[in-house]
N, C-alpha and C positions, 0 to 999 in steps of 0.2 A: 503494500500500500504506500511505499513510500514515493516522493513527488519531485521532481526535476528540482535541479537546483531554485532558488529563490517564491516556489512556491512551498505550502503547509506541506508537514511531515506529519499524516498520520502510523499511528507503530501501534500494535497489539503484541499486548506479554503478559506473563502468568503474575497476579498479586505479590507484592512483595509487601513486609509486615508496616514500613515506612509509605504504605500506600490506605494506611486505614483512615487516617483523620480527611484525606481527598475523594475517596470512596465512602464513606460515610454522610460527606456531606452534600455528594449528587446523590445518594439515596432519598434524605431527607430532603434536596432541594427539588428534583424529579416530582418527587413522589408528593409534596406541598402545591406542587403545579398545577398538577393534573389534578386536586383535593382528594388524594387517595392517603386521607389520613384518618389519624383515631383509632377505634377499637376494627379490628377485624385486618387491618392494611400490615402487608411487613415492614413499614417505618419503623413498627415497635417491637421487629425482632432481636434479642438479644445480642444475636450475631451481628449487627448490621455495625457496630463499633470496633471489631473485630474479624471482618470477613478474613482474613490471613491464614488466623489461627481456626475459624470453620470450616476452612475448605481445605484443609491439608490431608485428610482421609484420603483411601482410595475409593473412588467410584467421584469424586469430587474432584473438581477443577474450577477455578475463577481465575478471570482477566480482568485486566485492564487495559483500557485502549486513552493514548495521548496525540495532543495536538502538538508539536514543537515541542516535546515535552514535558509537556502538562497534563495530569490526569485530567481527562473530561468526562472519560464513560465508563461501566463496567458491564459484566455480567457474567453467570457460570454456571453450572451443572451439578447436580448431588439427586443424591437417591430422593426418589418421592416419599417425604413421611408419610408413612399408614397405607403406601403403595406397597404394588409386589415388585420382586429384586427385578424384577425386566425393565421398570421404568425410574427412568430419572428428570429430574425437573428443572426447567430453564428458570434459573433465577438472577432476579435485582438486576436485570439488563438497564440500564438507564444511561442517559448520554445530556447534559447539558444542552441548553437549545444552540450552542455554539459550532458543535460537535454535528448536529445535527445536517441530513441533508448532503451529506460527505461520502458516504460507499461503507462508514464502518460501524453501520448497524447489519450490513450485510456480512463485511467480513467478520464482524467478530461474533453474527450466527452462525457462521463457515464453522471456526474455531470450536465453541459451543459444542455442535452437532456433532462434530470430527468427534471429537474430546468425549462425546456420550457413548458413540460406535465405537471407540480404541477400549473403553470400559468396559466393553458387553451388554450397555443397554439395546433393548429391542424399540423401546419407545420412549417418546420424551411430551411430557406434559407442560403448561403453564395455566398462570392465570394473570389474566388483567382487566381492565375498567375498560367501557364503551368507548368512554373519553379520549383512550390512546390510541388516538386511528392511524395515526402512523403506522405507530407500530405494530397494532393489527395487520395493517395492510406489509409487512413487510412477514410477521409470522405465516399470513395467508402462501405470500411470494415464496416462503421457502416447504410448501403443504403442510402446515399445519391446520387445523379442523376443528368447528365449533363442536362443543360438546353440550347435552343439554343441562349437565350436574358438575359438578368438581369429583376430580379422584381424589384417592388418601384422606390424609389429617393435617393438613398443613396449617390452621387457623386463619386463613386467610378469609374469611365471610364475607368481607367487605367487597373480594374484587367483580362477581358477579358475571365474570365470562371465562370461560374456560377453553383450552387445546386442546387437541394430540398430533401427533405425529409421528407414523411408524418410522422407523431409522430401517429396520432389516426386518424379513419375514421371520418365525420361528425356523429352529433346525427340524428337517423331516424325521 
């Protein structure tokens, strides 16, 4: 993704622990934006001050994607709570409206998605608010599928739209 000389350098790479207070607060600033706040929204998961030290498991993967530099965006992958082991969950994808509009909402679902299939998921779920049509319309771009309920236990109530997306068929 990166850009000829004297134009922006977007770059995608895995969380590093000096990347939590920039990630934390396109969580909470994302996520304030779009009013996906309060009870039910992951602004109030406890991970969100520490994604670093959450996603260092296996079956878990988190990035960060920079402008020049600069964290603007993130998002990652982890097993679906109260899911079965086949599925894992795109989470805390968010991008500053800066970021936005640039190609690395796509690459860093490329990332994502890779990162679910190198783990052995079969499938990858989310959940998000009407409101994010963007970014709907980019999870639709890469086949993901309304659902009419949420999977698992994720405590998310508030988001109100749900995914899927097969990654690979079962083995025969």
């Amino acid at each position: 993704m990166k850009k000829p000389s004297g134009q922006s350098e977007i770059a995608i790479r895995s969380i590093q622990r000096t990347d939590n207070t920039a990630v934390a607060a396109i969580i909470r600033d994302v996520m304030t934006e779009f009013g996906a706040v309060g009870r039910g929204f992951s602004i109030n998961d406890p991970e969100v001050d520490d994604m670093y030290t959450a996603y260092r498991a296996p079956g878990h993967a988190f990035y960060v994607v920079t402008l020049n530099g600069t964290v603007l965006g993130c998002g990652g992958v982890a097993p679906l709570s109260g899911g079965d082991a086949d599925t894992c969950e795109l989470r805390k994808m968010y991008f500053l409206s800066r970021l936005r509009g640039r190609g690395a909402g796509a690459a860093l679902m490329r990332r994502c998605l890779d990162a679910a299939a190198a783990a052995g998921y079969r499938r990858c779920y989310l959940e998000t608010t009407a409101g994010m049509k963007q970014a709907r319309r980019l999870y639709q771009r890469f086949g993901f599928a309304d659902l009419d309920e949420p999977l698992g236990d994720t405590g998310h109530t508030g988001c109100g739209s749900w995914m899927l997306k097969t990654l690979r068929d079962p083995a025969p």
